[in-house]
N, C-alpha and C positions, 0 to 999 in steps of 0.2 A: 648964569649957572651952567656950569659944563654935562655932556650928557650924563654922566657917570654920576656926577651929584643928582640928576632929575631923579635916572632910575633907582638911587636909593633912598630917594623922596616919596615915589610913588609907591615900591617895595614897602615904607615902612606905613605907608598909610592902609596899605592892604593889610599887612601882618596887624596892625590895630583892628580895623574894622572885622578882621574873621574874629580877633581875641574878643571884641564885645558880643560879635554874632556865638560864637562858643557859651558865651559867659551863663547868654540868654536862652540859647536854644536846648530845650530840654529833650534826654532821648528816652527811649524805653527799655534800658539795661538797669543794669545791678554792679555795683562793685562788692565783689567778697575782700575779705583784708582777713587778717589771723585776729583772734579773738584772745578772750580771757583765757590761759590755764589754771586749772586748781586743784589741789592733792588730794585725793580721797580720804586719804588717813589724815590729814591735817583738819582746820576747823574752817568755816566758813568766816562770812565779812563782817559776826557780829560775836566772834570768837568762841563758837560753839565749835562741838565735833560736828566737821560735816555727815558721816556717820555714825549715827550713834545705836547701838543694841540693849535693850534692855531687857530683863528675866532669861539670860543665859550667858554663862561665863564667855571673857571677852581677853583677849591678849593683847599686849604692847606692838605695836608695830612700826617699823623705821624707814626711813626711804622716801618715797614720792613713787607714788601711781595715779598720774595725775592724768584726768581726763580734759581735751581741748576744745575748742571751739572756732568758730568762725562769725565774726560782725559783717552788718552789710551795709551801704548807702544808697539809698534810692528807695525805687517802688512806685505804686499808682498816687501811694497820698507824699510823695515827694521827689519826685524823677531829676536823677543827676543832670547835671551838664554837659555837652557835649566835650571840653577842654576838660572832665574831668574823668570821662569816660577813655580817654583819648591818655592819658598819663595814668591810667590804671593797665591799660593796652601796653604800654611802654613800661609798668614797674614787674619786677617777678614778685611781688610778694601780694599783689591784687590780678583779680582774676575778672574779668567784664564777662556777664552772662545775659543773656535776654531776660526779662522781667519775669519773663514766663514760666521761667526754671523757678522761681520762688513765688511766685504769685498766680497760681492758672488764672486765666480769664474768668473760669466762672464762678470762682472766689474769692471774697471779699479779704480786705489785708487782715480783718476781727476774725474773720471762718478760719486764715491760716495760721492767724495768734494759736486761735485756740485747738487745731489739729495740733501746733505745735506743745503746748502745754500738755493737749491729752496724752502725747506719744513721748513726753518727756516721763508723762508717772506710769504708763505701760510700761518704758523701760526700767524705770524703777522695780517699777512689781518682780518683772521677767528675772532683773538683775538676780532679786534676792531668793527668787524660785528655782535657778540653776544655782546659785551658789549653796540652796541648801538641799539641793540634788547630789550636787557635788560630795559634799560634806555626806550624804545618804541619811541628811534628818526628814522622818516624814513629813508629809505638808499635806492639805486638804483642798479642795476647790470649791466654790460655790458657784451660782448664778446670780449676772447683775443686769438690771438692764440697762443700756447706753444709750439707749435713744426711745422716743414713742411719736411713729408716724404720726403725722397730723391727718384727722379724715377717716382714720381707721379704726376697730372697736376699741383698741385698748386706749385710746384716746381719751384723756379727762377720766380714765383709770388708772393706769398705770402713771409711774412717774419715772425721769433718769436717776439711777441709787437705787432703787427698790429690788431687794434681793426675795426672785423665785426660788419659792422650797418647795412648793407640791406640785405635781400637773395632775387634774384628774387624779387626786387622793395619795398618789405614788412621788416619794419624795423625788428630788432631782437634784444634783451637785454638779452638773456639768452641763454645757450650752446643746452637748451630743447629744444626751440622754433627751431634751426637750424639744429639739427636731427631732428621735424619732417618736417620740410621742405626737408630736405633730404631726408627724405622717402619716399615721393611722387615722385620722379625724376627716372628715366630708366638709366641703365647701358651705356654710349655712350650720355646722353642729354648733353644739355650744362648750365650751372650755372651761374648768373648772379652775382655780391658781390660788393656790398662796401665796403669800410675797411677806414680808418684814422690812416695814421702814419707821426708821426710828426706832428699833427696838421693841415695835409691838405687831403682833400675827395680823394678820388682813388678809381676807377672801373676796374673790370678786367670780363672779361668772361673765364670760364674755363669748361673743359667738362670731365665729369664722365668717370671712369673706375669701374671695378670693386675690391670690396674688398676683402681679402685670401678667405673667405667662396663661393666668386661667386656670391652671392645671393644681395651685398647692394650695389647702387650706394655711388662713394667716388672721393673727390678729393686729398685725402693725408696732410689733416689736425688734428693738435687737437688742440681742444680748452679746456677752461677753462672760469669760471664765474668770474670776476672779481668787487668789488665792489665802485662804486662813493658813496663816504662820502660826509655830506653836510659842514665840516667842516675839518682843517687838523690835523694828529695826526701822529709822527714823533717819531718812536721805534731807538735806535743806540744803538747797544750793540756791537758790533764790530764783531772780526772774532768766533761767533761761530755759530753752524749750530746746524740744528736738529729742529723737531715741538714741544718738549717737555715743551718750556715753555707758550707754549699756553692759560693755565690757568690764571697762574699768570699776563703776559697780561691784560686778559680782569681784570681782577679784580683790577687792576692797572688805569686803562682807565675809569671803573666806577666809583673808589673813587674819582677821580681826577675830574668828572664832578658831584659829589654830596656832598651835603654838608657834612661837617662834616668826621671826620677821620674814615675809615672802621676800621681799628684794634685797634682804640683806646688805640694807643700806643705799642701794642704788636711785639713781633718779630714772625711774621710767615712765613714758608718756604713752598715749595711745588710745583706738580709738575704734566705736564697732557695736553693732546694735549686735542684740542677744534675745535667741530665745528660753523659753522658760527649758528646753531641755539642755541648754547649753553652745550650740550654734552662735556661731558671729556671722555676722554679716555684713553690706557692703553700708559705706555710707557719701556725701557727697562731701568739696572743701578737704582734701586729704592733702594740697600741696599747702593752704593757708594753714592746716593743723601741726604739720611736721615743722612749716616755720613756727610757729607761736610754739611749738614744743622746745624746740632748739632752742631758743632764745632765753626760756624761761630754764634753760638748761639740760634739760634730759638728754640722755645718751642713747638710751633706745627707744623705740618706738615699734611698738604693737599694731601691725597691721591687718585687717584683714585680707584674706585673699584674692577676693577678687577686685579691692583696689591697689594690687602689689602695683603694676605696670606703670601705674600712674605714680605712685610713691618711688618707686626706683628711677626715673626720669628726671624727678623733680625733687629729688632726697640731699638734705642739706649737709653739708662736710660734718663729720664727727655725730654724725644719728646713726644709730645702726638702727636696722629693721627686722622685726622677728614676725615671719606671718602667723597667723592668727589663725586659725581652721575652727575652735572650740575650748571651752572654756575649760574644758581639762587636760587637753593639749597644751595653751597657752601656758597652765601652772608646770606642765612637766617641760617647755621652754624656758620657763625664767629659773626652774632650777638648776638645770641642766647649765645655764647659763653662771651659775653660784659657783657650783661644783667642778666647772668644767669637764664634765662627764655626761654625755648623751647627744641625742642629737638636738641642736636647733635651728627646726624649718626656717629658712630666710627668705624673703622676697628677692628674684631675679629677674 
């Protein structure tokens, strides 16, 4: 055998033996890939509206506003390969991240499911709270609680759902109103509470301890603002999670209760958590979103601001990008965009 044959004898027994060792060796990353898109005004996977509004007039609306997503492979209950981590490094359309970025350590894969699911129907709520801010229909708030420490009084009182209406006799519709009510109260007093679950009143008296600082009377609650619509509006997008599509939401919600079509036909994507005043904000997987938006056709894409830099980097031929600042901003963008009259913010 001449040397030249040996060494690509040897060579090929190496390149085998790393491809088994790769095959086997599992690491502790993440590949992100572009996920499903889906049209807000369109219907979901079992052919329903994915939006739908009930007890208040609704309009026809045309186009795609379609909100994106990102899938991922890996994790603690399934960790990639090292050859697949390694050709995720090597494609642009996958993104290799440490595990960590999607899974903290001191959460379990079921704690991040379900962070995720909760901040999927926050965004929801938020979505439909600024769009009918927007719109200037009133809306009401109430008190829910989210959680009930374990160890603490309201423990084996309280439950998660259980909507506070009185503190100490004086009704409450906001989380504000019940810290400062609780602020006035002594370490050791006792707390007087309404609550409604299921539809029927319940009173409980419960008494303060103190909270880790020492310093604030607590019963071992949290709550959350929860908002009564005067009207009903029913999101079904099925199992995915995340507050990312927040934007499109609301903007979804508005077209549908205003006349005439917001995109006037266009296909636009886009992507952006929202608060209940209107605010967008950042989110993560912006280079996997833009691709799965392109692809699935859209031409523009609604960014928020503060992830222009990375969208303008990584921005796929024929997307154009309109930053996003707030969700009335946004609507006077895509008009303007109609009309060809006014300005629209871009990502630079």
């Amino acid at each position: 055998m001449s040397r030249r044959a040996a060494t690509l004898s040897v060579a090929s027994v190496l390149v085998l033996l790393l491809a088994v060792i790769g095959s086997f060796m599992r690491v502790p990353y993440v590949a992100l890939m572009p996920g499903p898109t889906s049209n807000t005004l369109g219907t979901n996977d079992k052919g329903q509206p994915l939006i739908r509004i009930e007890g208040r007039k609704t309009y026809p609306a045309q186009g795609n506003l379609n909100f994106t997503t990102v899938t991922y492979r890996g994790g603690p209950g399934g960790r990639i390969d090292l050859f697949t981590a390694l050709r995720g490094w090597l494609d642009g359309d996958t993104a290799i991240v440490p595990e960590e970025t999607i899974f903290p350590k001191n959460e379990s894969p079921k704690e991040v499911d379900q962070e995720n699911t909760r901040a999927m129907q926050d965004s929801q709520q938020n979505a439909e709270a600024a769009a009918l801010r927007e719109l200037r229909i009133p809306l009401t708030t109430r008190v829910v609680v989210d959680g009930v420490q374990k160890g603490r009084p309201a423990d084996g009182v309280l439950r998660p759902g259980d909507e506070i209406t009185r503190l100490d006799g004086a009704q409450v519709t906001s989380v504000s109103q019940v810290t400062g009510a609780m602020a006035k109260h002594k370490i050791g007093d006792t707390v007087a509470l309404s609550y409604r679950r299921g539809g029927t009143e319940q009173k409980a008296t419960v008494k303060t301890v103190a909270d880790p600082s020492g310093e604030r009377a607590v019963v071992g609650i949290v709550l959350s603002d929860q908002y009564k619509f005067p009207f009903k509006i029913d999101i079904s997008i099925g199992d995915i999670g995340g507050p990312s599509a927040g934007l499109m939401f609301s903007l979804a919600i508005y077209d549908k209760l205003t006349p005439g079509p917001l995109t006037q036909g266009k296909f636009i994507a886009g992507t952006g958590t929202i608060t209940p005043e209107g605010r967008v904000g950042p989110i993560g997987g912006i280079q996997q979103k833009m691709i799965a938006a392109r692809k699935a056709g859209a031409t523009v894409f609604l960014t928020p601001k503060d992830n222009c830099d990375d969208a303008v980097a990584a921005r796929p031929d024929g997307l154009r990008l309109i930053r996003a600042d707030d969700l009335h901003g946004t609507i006077q963008a895509i008009n303007a965009l109609n009309t060809g009259n006014g300005d629209i913010p871009a990502c630079k």
